[in-house]
ZADO-1210 file (C-alpha; in nm, 4 decimals, padded with zeros to 6 digits):
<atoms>
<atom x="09.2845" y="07.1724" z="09.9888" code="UNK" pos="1"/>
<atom x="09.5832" y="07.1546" z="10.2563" code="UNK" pos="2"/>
<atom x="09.7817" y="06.9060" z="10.3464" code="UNK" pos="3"/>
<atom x="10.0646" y="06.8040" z="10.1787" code="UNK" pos="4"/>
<atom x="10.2075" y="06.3982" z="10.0721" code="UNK" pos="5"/>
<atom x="10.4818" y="06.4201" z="10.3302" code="UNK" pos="6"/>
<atom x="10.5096" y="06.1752" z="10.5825" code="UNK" pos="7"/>
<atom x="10.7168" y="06.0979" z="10.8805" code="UNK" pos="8"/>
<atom x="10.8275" y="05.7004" z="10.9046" code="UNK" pos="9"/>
<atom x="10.6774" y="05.4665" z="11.1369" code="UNK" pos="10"/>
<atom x="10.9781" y="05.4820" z="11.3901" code="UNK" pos="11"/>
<atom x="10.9886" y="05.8905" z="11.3688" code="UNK" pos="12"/>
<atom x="10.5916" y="05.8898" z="11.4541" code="UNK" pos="13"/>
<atom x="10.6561" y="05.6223" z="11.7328" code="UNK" pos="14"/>
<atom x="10.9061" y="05.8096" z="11.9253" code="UNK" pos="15"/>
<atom x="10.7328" y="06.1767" z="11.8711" code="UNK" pos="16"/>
<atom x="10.4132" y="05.9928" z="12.0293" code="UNK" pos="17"/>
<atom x="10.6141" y="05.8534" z="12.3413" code="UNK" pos="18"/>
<atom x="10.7228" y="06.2593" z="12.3895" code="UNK" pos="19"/>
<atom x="10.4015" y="06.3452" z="12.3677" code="UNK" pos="20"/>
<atom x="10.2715" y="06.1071" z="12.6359" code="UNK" pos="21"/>
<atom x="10.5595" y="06.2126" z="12.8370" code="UNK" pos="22"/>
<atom x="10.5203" y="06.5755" z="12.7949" code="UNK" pos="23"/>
<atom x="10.1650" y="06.5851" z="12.8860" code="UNK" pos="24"/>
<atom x="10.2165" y="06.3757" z="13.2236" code="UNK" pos="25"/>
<atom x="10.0693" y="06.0231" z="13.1549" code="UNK" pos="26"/>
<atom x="10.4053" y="05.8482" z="13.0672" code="UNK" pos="27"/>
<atom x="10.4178" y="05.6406" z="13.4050" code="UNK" pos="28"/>
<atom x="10.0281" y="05.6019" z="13.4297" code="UNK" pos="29"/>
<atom x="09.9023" y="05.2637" z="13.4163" code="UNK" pos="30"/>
<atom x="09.6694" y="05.2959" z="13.1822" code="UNK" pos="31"/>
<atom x="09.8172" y="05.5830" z="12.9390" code="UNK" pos="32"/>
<atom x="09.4521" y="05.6432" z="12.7321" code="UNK" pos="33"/>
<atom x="09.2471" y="05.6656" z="13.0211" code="UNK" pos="34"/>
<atom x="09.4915" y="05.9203" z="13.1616" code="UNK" pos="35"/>
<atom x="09.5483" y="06.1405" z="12.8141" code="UNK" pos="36"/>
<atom x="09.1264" y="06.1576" z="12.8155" code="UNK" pos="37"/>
<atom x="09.1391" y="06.3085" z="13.1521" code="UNK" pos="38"/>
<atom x="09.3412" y="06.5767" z="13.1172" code="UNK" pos="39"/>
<atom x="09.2240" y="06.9190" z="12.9931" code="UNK" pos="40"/>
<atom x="09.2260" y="07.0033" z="12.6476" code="UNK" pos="41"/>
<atom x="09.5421" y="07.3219" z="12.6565" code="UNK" pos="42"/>
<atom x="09.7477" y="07.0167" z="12.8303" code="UNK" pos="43"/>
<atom x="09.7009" y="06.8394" z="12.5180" code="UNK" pos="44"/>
<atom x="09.7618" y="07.1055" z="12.2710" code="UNK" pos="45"/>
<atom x="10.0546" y="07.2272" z="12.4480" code="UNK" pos="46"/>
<atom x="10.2143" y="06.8794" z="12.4628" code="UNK" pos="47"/>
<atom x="10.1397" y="06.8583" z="12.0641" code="UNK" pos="48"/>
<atom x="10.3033" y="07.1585" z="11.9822" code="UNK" pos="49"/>
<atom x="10.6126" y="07.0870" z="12.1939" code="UNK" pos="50"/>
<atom x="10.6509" y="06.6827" z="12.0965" code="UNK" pos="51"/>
<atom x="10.5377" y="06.7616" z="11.7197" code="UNK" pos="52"/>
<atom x="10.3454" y="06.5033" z="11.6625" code="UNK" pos="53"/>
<atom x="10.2314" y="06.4690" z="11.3310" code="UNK" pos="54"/>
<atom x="10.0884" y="06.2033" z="11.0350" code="UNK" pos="55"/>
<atom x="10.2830" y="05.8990" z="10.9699" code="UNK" pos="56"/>
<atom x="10.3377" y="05.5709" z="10.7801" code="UNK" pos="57"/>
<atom x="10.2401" y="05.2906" z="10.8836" code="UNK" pos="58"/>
<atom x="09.9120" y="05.0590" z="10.8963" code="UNK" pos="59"/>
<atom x="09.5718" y="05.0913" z="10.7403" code="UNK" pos="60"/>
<atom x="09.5954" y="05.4381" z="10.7075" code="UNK" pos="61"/>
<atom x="09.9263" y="05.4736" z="10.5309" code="UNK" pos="62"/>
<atom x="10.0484" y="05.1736" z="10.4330" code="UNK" pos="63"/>
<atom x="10.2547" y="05.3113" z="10.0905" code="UNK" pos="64"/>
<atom x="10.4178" y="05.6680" z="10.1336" code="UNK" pos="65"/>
<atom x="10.1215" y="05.9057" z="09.9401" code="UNK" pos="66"/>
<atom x="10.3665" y="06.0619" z="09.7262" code="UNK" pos="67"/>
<atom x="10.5011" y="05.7308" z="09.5999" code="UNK" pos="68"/>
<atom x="10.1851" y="05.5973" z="09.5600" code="UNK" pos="69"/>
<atom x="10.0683" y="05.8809" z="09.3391" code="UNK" pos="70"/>
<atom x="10.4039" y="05.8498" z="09.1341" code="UNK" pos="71"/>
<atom x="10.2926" y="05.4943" z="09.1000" code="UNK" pos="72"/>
<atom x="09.9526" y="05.5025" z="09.0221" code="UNK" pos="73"/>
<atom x="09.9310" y="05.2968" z="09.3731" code="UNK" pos="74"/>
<atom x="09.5889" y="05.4676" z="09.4831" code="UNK" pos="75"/>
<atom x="09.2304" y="05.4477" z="09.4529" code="UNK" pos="76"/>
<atom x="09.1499" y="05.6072" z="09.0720" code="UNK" pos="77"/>
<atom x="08.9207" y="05.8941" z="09.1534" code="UNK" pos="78"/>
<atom x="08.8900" y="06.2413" z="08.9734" code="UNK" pos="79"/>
<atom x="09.0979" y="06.4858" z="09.1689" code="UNK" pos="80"/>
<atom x="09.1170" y="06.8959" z="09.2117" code="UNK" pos="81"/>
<atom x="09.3530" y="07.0415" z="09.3973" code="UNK" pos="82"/>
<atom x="09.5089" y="07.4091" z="09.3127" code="UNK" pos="83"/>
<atom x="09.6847" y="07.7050" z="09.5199" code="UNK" pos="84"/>
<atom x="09.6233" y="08.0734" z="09.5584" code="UNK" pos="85"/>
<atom x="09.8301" y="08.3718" z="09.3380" code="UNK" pos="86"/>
<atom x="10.0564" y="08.4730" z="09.6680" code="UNK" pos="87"/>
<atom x="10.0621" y="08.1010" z="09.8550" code="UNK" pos="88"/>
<atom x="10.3650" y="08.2547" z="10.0357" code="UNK" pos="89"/>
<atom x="10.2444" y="08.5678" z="10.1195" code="UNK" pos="90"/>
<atom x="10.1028" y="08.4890" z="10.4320" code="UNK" pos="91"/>
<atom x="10.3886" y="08.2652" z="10.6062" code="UNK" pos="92"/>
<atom x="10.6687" y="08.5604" z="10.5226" code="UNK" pos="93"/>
<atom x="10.3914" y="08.7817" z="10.7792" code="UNK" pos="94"/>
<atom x="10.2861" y="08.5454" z="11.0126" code="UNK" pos="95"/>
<atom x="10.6967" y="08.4255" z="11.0570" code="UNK" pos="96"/>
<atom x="10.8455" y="08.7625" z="11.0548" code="UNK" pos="97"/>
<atom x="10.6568" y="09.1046" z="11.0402" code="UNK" pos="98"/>
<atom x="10.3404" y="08.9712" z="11.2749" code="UNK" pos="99"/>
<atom x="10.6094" y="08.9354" z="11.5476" code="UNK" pos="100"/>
<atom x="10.7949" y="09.2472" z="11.5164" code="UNK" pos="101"/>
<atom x="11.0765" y="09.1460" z="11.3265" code="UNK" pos="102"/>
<atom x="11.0484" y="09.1833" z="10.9647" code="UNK" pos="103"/>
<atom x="11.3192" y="09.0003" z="10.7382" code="UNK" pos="104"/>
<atom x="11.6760" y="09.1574" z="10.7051" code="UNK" pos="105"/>
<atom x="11.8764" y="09.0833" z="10.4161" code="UNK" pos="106"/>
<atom x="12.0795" y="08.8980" z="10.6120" code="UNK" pos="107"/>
<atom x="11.8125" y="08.6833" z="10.7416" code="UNK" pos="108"/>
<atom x="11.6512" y="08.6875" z="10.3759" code="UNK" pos="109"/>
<atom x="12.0076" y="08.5022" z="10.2162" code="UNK" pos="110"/>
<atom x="12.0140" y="08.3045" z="10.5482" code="UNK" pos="111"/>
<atom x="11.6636" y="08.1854" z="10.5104" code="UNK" pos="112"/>
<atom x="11.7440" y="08.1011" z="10.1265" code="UNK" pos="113"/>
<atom x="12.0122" y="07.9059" z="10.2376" code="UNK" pos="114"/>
<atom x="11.8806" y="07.7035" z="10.4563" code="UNK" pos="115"/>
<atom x="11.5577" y="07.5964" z="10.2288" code="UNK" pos="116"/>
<atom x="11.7484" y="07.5642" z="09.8974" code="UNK" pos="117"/>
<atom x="12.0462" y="07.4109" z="09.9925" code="UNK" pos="118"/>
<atom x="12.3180" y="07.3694" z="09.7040" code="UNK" pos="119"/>
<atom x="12.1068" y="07.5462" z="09.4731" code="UNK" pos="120"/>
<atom x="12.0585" y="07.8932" z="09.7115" code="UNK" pos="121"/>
<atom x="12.3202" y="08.0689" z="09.5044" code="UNK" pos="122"/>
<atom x="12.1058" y="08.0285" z="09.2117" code="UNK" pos="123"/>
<atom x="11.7956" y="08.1268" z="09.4038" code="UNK" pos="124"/>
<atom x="11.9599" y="08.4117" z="09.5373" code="UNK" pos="125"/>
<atom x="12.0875" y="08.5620" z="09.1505" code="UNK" pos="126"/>
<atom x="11.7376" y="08.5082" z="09.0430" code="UNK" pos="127"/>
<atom x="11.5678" y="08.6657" z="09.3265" code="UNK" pos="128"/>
<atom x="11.8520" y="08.9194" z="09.4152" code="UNK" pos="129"/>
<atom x="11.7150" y="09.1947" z="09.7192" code="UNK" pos="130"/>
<atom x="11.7406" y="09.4470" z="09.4846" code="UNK" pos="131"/>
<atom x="11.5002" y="09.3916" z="09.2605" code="UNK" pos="132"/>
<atom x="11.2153" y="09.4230" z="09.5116" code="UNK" pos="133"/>
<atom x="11.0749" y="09.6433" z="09.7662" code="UNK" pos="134"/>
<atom x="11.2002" y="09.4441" z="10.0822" code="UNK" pos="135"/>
<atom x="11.3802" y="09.1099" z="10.2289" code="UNK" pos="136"/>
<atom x="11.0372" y="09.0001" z="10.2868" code="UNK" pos="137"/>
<atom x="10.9041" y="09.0320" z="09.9491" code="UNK" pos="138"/>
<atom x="11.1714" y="08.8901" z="09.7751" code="UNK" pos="139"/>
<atom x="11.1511" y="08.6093" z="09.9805" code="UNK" pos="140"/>
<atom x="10.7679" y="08.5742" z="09.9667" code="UNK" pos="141"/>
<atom x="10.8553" y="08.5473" z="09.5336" code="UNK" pos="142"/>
<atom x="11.0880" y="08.2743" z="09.5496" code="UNK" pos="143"/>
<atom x="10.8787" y="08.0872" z="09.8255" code="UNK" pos="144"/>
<atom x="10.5909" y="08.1266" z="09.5495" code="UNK" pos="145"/>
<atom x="10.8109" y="08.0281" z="09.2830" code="UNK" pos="146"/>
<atom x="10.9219" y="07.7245" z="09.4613" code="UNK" pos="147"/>
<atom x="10.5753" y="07.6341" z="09.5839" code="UNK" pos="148"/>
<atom x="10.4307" y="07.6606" z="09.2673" code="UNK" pos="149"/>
<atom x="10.6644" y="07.4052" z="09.0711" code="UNK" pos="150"/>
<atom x="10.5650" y="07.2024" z="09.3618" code="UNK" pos="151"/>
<atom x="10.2045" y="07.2172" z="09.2787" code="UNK" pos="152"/>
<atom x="10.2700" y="07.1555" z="08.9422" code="UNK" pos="153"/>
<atom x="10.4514" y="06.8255" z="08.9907" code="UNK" pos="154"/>
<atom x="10.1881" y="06.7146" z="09.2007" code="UNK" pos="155"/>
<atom x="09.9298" y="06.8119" z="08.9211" code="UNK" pos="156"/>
<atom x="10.1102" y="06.6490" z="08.6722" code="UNK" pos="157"/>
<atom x="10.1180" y="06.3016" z="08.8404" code="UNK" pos="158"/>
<atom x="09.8206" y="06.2967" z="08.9134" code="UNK" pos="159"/>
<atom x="09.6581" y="06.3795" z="08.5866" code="UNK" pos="160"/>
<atom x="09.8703" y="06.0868" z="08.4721" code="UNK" pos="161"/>
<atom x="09.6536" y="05.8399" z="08.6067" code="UNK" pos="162"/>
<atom x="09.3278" y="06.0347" z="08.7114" code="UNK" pos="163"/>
<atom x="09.0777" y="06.2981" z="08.5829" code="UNK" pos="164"/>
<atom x="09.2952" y="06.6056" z="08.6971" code="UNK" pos="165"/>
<atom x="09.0848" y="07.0053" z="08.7534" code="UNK" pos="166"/>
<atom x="09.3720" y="07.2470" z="08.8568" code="UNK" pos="167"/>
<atom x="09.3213" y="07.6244" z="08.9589" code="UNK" pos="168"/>
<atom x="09.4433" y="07.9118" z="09.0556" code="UNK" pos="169"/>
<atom x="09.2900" y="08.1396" z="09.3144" code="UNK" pos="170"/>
<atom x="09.3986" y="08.4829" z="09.1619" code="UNK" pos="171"/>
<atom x="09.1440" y="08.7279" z="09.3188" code="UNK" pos="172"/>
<atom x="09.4086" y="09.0297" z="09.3806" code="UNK" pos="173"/>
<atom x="09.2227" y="09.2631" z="09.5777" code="UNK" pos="174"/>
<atom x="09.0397" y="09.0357" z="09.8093" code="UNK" pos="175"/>
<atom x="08.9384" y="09.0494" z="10.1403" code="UNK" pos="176"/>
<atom x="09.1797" y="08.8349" z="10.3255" code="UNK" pos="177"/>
<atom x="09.0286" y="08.5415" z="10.4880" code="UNK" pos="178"/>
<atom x="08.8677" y="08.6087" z="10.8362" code="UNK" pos="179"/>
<atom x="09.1428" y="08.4897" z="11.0772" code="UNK" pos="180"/>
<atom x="09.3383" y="08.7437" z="10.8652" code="UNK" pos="181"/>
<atom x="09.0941" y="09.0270" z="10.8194" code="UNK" pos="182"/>
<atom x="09.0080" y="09.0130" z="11.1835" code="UNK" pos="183"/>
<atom x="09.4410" y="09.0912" z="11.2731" code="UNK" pos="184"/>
<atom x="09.3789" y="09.3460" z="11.0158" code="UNK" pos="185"/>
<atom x="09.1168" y="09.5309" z="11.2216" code="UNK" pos="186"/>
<atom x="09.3314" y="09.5636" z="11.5233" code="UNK" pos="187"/>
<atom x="09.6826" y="09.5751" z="11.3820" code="UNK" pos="188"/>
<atom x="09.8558" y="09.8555" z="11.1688" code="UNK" pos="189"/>
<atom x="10.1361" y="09.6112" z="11.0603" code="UNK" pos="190"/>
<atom x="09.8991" y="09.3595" z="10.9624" code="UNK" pos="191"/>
<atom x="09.7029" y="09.6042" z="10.7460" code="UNK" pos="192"/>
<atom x="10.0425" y="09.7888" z="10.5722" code="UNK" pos="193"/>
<atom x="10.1711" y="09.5267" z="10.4623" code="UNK" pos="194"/>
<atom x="10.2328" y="09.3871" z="10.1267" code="UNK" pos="195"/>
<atom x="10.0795" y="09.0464" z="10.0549" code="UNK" pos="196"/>
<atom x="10.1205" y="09.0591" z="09.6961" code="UNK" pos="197"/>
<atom x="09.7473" y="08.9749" z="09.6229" code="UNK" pos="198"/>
<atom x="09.5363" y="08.6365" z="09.6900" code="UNK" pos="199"/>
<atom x="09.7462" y="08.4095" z="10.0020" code="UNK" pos="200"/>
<atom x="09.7142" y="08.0795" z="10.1500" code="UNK" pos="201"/>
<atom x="09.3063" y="08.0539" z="10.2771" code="UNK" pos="202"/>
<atom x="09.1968" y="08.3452" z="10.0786" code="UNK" pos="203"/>
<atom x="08.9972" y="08.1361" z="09.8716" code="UNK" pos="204"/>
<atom x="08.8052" y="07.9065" z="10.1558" code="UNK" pos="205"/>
<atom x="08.5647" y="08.2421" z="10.2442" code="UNK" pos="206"/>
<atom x="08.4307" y="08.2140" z="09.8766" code="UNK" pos="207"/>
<atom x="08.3142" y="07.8888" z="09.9699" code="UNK" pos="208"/>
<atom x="08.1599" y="07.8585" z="10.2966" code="UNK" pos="209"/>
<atom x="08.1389" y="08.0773" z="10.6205" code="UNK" pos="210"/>
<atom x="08.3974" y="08.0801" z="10.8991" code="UNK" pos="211"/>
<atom x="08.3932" y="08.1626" z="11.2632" code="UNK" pos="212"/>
<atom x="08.0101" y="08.3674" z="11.1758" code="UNK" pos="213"/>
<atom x="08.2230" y="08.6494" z="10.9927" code="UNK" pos="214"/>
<atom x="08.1067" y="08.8359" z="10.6738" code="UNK" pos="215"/>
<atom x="08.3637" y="08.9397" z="10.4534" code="UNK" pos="216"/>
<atom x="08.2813" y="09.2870" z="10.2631" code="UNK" pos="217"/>
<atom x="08.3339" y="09.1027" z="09.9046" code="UNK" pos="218"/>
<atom x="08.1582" y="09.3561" z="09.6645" code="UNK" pos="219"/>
<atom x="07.9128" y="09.2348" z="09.4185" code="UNK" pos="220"/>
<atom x="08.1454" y="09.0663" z="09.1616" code="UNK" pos="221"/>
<atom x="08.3541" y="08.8803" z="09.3949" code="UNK" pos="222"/>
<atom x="07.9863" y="08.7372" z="09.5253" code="UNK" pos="223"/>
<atom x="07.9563" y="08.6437" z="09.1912" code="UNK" pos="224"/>
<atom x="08.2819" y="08.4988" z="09.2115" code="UNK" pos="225"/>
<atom x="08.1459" y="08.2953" z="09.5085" code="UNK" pos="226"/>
<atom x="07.8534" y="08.1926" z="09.3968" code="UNK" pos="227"/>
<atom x="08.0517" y="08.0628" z="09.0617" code="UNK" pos="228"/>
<atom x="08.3152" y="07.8654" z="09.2919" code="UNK" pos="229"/>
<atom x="08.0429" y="07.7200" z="09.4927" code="UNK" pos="230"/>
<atom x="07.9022" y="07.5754" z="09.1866" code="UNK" pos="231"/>
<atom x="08.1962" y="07.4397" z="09.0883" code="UNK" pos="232"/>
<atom x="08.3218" y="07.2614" z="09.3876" code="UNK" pos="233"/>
<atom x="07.9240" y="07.1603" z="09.4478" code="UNK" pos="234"/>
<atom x="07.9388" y="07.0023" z="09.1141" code="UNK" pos="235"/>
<atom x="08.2845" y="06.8081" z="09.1154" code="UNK" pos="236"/>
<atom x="08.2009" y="06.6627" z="09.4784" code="UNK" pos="237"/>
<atom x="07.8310" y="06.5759" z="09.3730" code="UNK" pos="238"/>
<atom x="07.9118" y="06.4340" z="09.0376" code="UNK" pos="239"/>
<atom x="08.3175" y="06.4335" z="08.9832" code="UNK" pos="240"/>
<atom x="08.3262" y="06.7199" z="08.7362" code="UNK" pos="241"/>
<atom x="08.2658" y="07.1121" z="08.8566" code="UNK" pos="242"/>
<atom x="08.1675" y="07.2046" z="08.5239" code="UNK" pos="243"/>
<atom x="07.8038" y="07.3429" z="08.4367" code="UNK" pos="244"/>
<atom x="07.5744" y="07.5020" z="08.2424" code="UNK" pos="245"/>
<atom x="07.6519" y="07.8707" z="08.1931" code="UNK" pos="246"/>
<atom x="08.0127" y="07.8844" z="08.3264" code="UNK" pos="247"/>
<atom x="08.3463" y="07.8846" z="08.1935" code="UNK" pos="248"/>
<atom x="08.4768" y="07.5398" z="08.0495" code="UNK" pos="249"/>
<atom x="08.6960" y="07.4131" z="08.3532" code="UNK" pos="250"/>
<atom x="08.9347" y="07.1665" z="08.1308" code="UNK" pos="251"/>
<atom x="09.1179" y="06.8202" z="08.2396" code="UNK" pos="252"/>
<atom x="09.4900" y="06.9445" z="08.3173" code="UNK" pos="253"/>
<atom x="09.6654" y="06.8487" z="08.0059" code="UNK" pos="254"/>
<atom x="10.0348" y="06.8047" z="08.0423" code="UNK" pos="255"/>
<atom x="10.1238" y="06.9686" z="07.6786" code="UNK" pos="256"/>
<atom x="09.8738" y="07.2484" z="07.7578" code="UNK" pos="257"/>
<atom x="09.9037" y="07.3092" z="08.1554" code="UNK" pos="258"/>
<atom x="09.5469" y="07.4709" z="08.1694" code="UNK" pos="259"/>
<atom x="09.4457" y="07.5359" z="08.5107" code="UNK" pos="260"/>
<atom x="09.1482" y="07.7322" z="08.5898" code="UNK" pos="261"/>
<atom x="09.2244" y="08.1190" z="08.6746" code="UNK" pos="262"/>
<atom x="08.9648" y="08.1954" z="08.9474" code="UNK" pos="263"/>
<atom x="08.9311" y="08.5654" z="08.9662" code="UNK" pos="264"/>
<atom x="08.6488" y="08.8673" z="08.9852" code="UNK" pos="265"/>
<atom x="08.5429" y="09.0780" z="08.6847" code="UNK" pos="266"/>
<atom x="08.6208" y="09.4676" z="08.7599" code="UNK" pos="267"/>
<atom x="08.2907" y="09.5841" z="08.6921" code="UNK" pos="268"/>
<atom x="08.2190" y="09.9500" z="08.7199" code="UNK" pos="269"/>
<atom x="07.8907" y="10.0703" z="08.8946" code="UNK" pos="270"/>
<atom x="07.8289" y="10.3341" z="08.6202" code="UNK" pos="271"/>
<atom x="07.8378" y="10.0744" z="08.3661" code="UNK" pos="272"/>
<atom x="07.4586" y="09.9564" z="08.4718" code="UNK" pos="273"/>
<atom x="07.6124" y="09.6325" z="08.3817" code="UNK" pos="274"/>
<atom x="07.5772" y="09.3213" z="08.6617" code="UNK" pos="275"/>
<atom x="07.7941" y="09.2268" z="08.8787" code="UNK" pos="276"/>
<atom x="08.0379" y="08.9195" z="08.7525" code="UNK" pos="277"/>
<atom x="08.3125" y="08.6684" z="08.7912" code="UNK" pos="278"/>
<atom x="08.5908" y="08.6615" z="08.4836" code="UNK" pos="279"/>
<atom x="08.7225" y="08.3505" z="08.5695" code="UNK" pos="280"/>
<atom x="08.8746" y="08.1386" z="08.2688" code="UNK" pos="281"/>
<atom x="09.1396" y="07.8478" z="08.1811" code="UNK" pos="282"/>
<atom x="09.4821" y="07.9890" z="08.1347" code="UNK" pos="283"/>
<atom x="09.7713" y="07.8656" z="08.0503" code="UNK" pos="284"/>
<atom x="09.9835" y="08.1393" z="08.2055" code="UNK" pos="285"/>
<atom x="10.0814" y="07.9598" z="08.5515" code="UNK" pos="286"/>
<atom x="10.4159" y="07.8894" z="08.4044" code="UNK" pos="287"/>
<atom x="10.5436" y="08.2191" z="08.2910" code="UNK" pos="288"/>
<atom x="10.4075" y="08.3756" z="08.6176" code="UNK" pos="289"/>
<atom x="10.5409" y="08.1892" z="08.8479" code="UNK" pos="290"/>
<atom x="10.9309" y="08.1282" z="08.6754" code="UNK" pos="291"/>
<atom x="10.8661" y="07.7527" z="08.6735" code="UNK" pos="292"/>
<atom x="11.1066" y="07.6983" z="08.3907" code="UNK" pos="293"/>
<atom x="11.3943" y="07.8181" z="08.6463" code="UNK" pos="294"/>
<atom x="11.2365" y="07.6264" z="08.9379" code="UNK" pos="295"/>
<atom x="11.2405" y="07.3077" z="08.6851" code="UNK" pos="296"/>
<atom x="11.5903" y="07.3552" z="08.5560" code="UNK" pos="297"/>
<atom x="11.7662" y="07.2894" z="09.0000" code="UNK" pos="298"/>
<atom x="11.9046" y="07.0134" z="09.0650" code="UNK" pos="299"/>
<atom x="11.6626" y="06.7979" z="09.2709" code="UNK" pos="300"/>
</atoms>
């Protein structure tokens, strides 16, 4: 959950860690630990941010680049799940543009294409033209979906060649946004106008465990839908599969099939006198919803 396979090289991490000694003060000290240990913690964090330090190759730790070993088969066999949320986007075209007062032009939205896609932004930019949605910013927030999602999908495909593989798909649409999110929303009129487009990066992580003491207002399905996701992700770390009595079937990703597990609320109505619960299933529509078949058919 996080993280990504993409490391810097030994050298790259060697040099950002020499500008991070020198940018918080302790490049001349004799002793350069004992020096980085005394200083205050925002020293640190501000030296982080501005040197960039960040994972790399190199040692015990690292020894093979992750994404070649999973390509490879060159890691320890274990049963893995790993899976997104509907709108993964969503959230980085708000924090990047509208949270700071300057929502995407579409100038800066063919500018910002350009620069992430490269040779193939011309493409991008006739399959994800301005016009055919309600801003820069949500056209951009589809094709940085689009593009994420293929991404996920290769990764899910390599490693279900080698390992028991359970994919998902957070798809609750009219969630609560996660609490570092919901708490913006509280204060900020921007934050809670604007358009999302459904479940975004974190959304899911409040369905399985508390954060900063904050309860969401989930109604009573999406507790169900909780209570279903803890089960699952209790079960897979406890036993390697999340799959239980009572709840959906949660298949192996199958290549030919490209099940992944659709984790969503039911819409139940109060009237109904019918309880409260979560619809989640296996689908087989991440594909289609997410254009992968364009996504697939760029140049790499």
């Amino acid at each position: 959950m996080s993280g990504s396979c993409t490391l810097q090289s030994a050298a790259s991490g060697q040099a950002r860690s020499s500008a991070f000694v020198r940018a918080v003060g302790c490049d001349t000290a004799s002793d350069a630990l004992a020096c980085l240990r005394a200083k205050p913690a925002t020293d640190l964090l501000a030296a982080q941010k501005k040197a960039g330090v960040s994972p790399s190759l190199g040692g015990t730790a690292f020894p093979v680049d992750p994404g070649t070993a999973i390509r490879t088969g060159n890691f320890h066999r274990v049963p893995v799940m790993l899976g997104q949320t509907h709108s993964e986007r969503g959230l980085s075209t708000f924090q990047n543009y509208d949270y700071l007062g300057t929502p995407m032009t579409a100038a800066r939205y063919e500018a910002a294409v350009r620069s992430a896609y490269g040779t193939n932004a011309d493409k991008v930019l006739a399959e994800y033209p301005v016009s055919a949605y309600r801003s820069p910013g949500e056209a951009w927030t589809a094709a940085q979906n689009g593009s994420t999602s293929y991404a996920r999908q290769q990764l899910i495909v390599a490693f279900s060649t080698w390992v028991p593989t359970y994919a998902y798909e957070f798809a609750e649409s009219d969630t609560p946004h996660f609490t570092s999110i919901f708490l913006i929303q509280q204060k900020s009129e921007t934050a809670r106008d604007f358009p999302f487009g459904g479940a975004v990066h974190v959304d899911d992580l409040g369905y399985i465990w508390d954060y900063l003491g904050q309860t969401l207002p989930y109604d009573d399905d999406q507790l169900e839908l909780s209570r279903q996701m803890i089960g699952y992700w209790g079960r897979f770390a406890a036993q390697g599969d999340p799959n239980g009595s009572g709840e959906p079937s949660w298949p192996k990703y199958r290549v030919k099939a490209g099940e992944l597990m659709s984790l969503v609320a039911c819409d139940t109505s109060p009237a109904s006198g019918a309880a409260p619960a979560a619809c989640s299933r296996a689908s087989r529509d991440f594909a289609e919803e997410h254009n992968l078949d364009f996504w697939g058919s760029l140049p790499s």
